[in-house]
C-alpha positions as CSV (number, residue, x, y, z in Angstrom):
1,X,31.3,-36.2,-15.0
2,X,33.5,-37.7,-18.1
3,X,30.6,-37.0,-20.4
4,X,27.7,-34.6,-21.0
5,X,25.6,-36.4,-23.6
6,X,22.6,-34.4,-25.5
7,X,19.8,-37.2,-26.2
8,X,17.3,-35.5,-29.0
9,X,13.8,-36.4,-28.9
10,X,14.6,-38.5,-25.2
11,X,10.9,-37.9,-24.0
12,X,9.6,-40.2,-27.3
13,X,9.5,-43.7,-27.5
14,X,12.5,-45.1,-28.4
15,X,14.4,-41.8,-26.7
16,X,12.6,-42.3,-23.0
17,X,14.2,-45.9,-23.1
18,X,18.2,-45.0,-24.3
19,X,17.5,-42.2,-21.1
20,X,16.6,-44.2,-18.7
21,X,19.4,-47.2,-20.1
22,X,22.0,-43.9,-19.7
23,X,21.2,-42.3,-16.8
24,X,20.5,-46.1,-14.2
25,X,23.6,-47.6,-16.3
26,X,26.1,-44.7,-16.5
27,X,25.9,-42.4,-13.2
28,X,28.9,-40.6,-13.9
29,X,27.3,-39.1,-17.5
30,X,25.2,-36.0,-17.3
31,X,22.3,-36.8,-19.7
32,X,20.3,-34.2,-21.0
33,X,17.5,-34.5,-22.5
34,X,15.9,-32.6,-25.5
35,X,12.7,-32.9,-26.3
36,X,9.8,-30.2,-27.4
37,X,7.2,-32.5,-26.7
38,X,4.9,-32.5,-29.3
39,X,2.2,-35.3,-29.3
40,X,4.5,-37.9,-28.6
41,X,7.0,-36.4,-26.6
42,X,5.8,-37.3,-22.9
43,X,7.7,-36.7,-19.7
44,X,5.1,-39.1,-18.0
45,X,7.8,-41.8,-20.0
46,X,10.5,-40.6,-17.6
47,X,8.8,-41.1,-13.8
48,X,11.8,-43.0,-13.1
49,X,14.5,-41.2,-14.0
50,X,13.1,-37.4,-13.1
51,X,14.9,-37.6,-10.2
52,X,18.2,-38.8,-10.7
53,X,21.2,-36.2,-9.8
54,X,22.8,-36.5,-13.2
55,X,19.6,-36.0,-15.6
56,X,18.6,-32.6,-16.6
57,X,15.4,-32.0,-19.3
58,X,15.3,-29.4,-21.1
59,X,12.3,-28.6,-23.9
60,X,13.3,-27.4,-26.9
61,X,12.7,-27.6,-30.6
62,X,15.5,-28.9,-32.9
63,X,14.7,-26.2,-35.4
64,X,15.9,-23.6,-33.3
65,X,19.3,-22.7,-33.8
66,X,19.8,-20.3,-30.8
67,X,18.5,-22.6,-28.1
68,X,20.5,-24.9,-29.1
69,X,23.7,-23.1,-29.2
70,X,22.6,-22.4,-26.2
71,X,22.4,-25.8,-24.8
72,X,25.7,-27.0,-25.9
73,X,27.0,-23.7,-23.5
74,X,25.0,-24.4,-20.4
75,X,25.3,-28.2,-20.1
76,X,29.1,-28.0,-22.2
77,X,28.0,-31.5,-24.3
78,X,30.7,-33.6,-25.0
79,X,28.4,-35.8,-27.1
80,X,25.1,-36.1,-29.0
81,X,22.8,-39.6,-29.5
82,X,20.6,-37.8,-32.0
83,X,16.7,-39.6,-32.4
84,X,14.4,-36.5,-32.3
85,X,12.5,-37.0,-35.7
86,X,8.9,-36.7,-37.2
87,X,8.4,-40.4,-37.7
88,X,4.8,-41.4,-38.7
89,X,4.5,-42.4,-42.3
90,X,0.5,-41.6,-42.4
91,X,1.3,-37.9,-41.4
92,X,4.2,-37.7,-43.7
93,X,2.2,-38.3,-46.3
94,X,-0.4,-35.1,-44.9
95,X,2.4,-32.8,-43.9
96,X,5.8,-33.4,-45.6
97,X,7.1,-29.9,-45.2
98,X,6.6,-30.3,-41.3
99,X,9.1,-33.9,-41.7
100,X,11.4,-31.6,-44.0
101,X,11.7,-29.2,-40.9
102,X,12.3,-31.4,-38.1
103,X,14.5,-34.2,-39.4
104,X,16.2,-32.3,-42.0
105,X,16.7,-28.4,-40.9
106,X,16.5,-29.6,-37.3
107,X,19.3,-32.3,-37.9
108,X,21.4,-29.7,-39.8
109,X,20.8,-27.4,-36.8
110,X,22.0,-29.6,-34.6
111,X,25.2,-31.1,-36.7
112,X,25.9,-27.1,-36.9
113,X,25.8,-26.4,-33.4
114,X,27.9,-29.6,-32.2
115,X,30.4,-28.5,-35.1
116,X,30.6,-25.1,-33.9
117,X,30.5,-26.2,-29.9
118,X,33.5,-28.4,-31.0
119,X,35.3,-27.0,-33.3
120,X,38.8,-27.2,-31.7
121,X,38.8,-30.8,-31.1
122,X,36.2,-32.3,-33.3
123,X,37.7,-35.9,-33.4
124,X,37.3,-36.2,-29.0
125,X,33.3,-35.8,-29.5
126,X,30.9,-38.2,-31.3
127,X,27.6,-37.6,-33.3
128,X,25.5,-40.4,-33.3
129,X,22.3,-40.4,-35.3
130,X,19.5,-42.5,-34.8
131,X,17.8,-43.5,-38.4
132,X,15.6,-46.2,-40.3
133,X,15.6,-49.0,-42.6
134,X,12.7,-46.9,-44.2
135,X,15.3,-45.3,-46.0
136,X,16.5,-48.2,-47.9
137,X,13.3,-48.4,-49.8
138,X,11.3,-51.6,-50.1
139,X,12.4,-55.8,-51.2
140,X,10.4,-57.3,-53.2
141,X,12.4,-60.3,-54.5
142,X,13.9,-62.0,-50.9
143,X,17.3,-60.7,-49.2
144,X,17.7,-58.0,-46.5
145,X,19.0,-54.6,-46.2
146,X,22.8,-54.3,-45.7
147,X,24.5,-51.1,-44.7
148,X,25.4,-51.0,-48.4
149,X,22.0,-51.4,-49.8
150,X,21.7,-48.1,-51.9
151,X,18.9,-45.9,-50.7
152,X,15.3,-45.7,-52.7
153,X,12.8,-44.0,-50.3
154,X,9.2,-44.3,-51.0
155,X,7.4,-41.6,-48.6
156,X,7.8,-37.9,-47.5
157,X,9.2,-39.5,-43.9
158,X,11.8,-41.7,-45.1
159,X,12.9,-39.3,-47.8
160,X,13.3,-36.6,-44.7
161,X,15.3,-39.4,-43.0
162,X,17.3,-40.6,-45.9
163,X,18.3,-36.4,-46.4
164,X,19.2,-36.2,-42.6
165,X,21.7,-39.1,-42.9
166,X,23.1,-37.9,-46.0
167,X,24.1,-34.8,-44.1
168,X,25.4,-36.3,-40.9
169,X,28.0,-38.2,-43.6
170,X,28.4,-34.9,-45.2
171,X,29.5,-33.3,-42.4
172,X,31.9,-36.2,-41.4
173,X,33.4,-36.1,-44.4
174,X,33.7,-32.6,-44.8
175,X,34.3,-30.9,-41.4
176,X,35.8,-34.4,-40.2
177,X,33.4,-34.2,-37.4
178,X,33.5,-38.0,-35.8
179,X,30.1,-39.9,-36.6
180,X,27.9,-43.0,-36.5
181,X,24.4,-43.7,-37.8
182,X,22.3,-46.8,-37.2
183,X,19.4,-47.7,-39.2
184,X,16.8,-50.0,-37.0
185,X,13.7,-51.9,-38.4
186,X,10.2,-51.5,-36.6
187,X,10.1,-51.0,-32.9
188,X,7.6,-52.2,-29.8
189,X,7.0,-52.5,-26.6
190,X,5.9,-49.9,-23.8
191,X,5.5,-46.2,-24.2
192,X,4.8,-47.1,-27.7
193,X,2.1,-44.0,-28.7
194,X,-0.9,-45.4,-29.8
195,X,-1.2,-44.4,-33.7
196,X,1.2,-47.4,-34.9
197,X,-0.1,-50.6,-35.1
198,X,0.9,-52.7,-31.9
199,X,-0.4,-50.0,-29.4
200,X,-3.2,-49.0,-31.9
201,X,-4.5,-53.1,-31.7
202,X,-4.4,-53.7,-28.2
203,X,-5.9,-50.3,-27.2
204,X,-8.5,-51.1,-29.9
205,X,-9.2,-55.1,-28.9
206,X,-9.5,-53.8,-25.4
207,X,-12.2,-50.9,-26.2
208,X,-14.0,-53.0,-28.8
209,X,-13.0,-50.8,-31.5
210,X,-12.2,-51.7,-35.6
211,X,-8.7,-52.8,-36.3
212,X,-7.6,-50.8,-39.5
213,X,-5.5,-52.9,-41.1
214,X,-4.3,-51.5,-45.0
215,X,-4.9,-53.7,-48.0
216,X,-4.9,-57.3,-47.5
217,X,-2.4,-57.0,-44.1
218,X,0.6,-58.5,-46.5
219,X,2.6,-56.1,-45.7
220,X,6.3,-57.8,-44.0
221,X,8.0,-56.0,-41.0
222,X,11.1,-56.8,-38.7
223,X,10.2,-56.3,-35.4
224,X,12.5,-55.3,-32.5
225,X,11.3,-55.0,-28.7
226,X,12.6,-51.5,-27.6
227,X,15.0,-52.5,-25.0
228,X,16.5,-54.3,-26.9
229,X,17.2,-51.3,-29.6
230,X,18.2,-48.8,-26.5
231,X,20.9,-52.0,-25.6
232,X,22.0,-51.5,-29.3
233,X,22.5,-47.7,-29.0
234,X,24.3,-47.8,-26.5
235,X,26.5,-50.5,-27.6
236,X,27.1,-48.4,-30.7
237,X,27.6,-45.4,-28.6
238,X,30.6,-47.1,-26.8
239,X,32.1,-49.6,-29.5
240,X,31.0,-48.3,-32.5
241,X,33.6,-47.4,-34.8
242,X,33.8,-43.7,-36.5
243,X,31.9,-43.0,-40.0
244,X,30.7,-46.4,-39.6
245,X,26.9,-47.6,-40.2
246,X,25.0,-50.3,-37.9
247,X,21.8,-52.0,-39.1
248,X,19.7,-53.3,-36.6
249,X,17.3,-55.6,-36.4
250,X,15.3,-58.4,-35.1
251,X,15.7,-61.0,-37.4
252,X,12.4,-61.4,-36.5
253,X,9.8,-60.3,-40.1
254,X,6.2,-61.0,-39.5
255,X,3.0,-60.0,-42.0
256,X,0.6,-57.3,-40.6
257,X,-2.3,-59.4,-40.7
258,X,0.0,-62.4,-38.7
259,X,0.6,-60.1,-36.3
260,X,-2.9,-58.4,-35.5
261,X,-4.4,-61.9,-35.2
262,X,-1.9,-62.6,-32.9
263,X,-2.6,-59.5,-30.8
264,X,-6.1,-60.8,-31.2
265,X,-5.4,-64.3,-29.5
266,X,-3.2,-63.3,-27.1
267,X,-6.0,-60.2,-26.0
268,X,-8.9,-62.5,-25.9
269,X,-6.9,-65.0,-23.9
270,X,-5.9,-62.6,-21.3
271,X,-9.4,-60.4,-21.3
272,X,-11.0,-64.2,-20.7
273,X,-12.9,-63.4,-24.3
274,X,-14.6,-66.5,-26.3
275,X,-11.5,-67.6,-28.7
276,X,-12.3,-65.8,-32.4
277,X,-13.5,-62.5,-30.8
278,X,-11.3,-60.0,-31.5
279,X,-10.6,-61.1,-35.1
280,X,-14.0,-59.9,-35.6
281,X,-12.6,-56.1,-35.6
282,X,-10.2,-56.6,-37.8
283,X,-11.6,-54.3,-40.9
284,X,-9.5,-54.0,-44.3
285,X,-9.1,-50.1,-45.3
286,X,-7.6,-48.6,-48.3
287,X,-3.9,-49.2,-48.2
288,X,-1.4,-46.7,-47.4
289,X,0.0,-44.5,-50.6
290,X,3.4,-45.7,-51.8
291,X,2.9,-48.5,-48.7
292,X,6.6,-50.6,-48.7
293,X,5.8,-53.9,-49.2
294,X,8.5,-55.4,-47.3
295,X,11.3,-54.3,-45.1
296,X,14.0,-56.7,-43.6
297,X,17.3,-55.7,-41.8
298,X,20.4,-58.2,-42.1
299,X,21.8,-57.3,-38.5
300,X,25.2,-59.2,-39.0
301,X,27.3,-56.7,-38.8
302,X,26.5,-55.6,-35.6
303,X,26.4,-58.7,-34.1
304,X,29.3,-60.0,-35.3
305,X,31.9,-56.8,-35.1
306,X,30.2,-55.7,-32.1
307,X,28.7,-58.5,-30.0
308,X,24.9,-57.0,-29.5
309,X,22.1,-59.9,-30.6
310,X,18.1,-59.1,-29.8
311,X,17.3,-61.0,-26.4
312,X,13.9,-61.7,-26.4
313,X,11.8,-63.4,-28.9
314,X,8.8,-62.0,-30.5
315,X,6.2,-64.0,-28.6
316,X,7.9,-62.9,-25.5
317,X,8.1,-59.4,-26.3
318,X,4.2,-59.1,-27.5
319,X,3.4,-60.5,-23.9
320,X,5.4,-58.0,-21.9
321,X,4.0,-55.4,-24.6
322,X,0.7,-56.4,-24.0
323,X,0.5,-56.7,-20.2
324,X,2.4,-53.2,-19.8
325,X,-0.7,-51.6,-21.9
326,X,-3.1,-53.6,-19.6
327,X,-1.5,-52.6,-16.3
328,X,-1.1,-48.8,-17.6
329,X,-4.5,-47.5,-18.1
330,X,-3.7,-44.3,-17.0
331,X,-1.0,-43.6,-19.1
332,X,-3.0,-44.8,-22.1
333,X,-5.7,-42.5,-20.5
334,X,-3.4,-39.6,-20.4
335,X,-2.3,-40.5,-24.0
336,X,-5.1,-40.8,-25.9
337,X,-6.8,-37.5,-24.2
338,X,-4.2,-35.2,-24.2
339,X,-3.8,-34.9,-20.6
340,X,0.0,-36.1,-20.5
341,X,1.0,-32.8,-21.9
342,X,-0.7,-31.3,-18.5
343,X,2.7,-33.5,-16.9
344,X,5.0,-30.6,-18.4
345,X,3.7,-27.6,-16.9
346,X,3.4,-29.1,-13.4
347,X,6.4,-30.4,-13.5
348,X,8.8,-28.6,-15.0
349,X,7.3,-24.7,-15.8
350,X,7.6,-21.7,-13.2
């Protein structure tokens, strides 16, 4: 096989989608998979893929410096797409110290071991890390984030995530190790665990359950389907160009409250509700400490230097989104109670 590529945090939301893109699209890569599935780490992501004669999982925690020595040995990985991360703002906020392990020690781990792994012939290999446009802080007077746009982080998890990209330059400026990073704005689509918003509405609507939204919902977020980011990482992956940085985005920046009421409409048509329903959930809650008032990724650069563009539309997207969730009870099932993590040990353990 030409490559042996180490996808971090694979079993997650974004990462089970840049898998399964990898292994259908590019038989003759190995792709293994690293994941220590925590609560959003689910194998149940990866049905289709299980299979396939040139994917291998293995579980393992980012922070562990060993293992993942280890891993570079056994599997001899020629490359790393690097989007294992602590990622939820709300828990941030709870636990920094458990976002300051995982997506900074655990991304110094990991530069370490591909440094070491590689050491003779550092420029052949390529570390690609998979980051935010959290980091760039928050716009309050019109314009968008540009890969230049100086970094001003406003919460534990984008402060983790702004360290971990600091380092991955670091290291390519220092040990010349060859590097990308790509900072994406807000993801949906399937998979999508239900604590953020898009997941969290529908499952709610559905149930008949309050729909938290913080403040007054004014709040402004690009949106991306998550296909469509997995198509960007990989065209990154191939055509991206060394110690460079991508933004990427939808182009696409909608207010919370625009977009719960659209979940509402959209849910009430297609449960066959009496139009006006499921607004009736929506319930205002004390917003979010140090909540970024707008974020809103200019995406030029990729598309113009390296030909990727989104190719749905956000209407489009929130309709796949929303029939995936309805015709995927059982996963939610297996979600919501825990069970998916029973997936693992009957799976994969001895």
């Amino acid at each position: 096989m030409s490559k042996s590529i180490l996808i971090t945090g694979g079993a997650g939301f974004i990462g089970s989608h840049v898998v399964q893109l990898f292994v259908v699209k590019y038989p003759e890569y190995k792709i293994v998979n690293l994941d220590a599935l925590t609560y959003a780490g689910n194998l149940e992501n990866l049905k289709a893929v299980e299979g396939a004669s040139n994917y291998v999982f293995e579980k393992a925690d980012i922070q562990d410096e060993e293992i993942l020595k280890a891993i570079f040995e056994k599997h001899n990985i020629t490359d790393v797409i690097h989007l294992a991360a602590e990622s939820h703002v709300d828990r941030s906020i709870t636990d920094p110290l458990a976002f300051v392990k995982t997506n900074v020690f655990g991304t110094v781990n990991l530069l370490n071991a591909a440094k070491e792994f590689w050491k003779e012939n550092l420029a052949d290999h390529l570390f690609y890390h998979v980051s935010t446009d959290e980091v760039y802080g928050s716009l309050h007077d019109g314009g968008f984030f540009l890969e230049t746009t100086s970094y001003d982080p406003q919460s534990p998890y984008s402060a983790s995530k702004a360290a971990s990209d600091h380092f991955v330059r670091a290291y390519a400026n220092t040990y010349k190790m060859k590097t990308v990073v790509s900072n994406c704005s807000n993801n949906y689509g399937p998979n999508h665990f239900p604590e953020k918003l898009i997941p969290l509405c529908i499952h709610n609507i559905k149930n008949n359950r309050p729909l938290p939204v913080y403040g007054k919902g004014e709040n402004v977020r690009d949106w991306l389907f998550v296909k469509d980011h997995a198509r960007a990482i990989d065209t990154v992956f191939h055509q991206g160009k060394d110690g460079e940085t991508y933004n990427i985005g939808g182009f696409n920046e909608w207010k919370n409250i625009d977009i719960v009421n659209l979940l509402c409409a959209k849910m009430d048509e297609k449960l066959g509700r009496e139009v006006g329903t499921s607004e009736k959930l929506i319930t205002y809650v004390k917003d979010r400490a140090g909540h970024d008032l707008r974020y809103a990724i200019d995406a030029t650069k990729i598309q113009k230097e390296l030909g990727w563009e989104p190719s749905l539309q956000f209407e489009e997207g929130i309709e796949i989104t929303i029939d995936w969730y309805l015709n995927n009870q059982e996963w939610l099932d297996h979600v919501t109670s825990g069970a998916y993590q029973e997936y693992y040990d009957k799976h994969y353990e001895a």
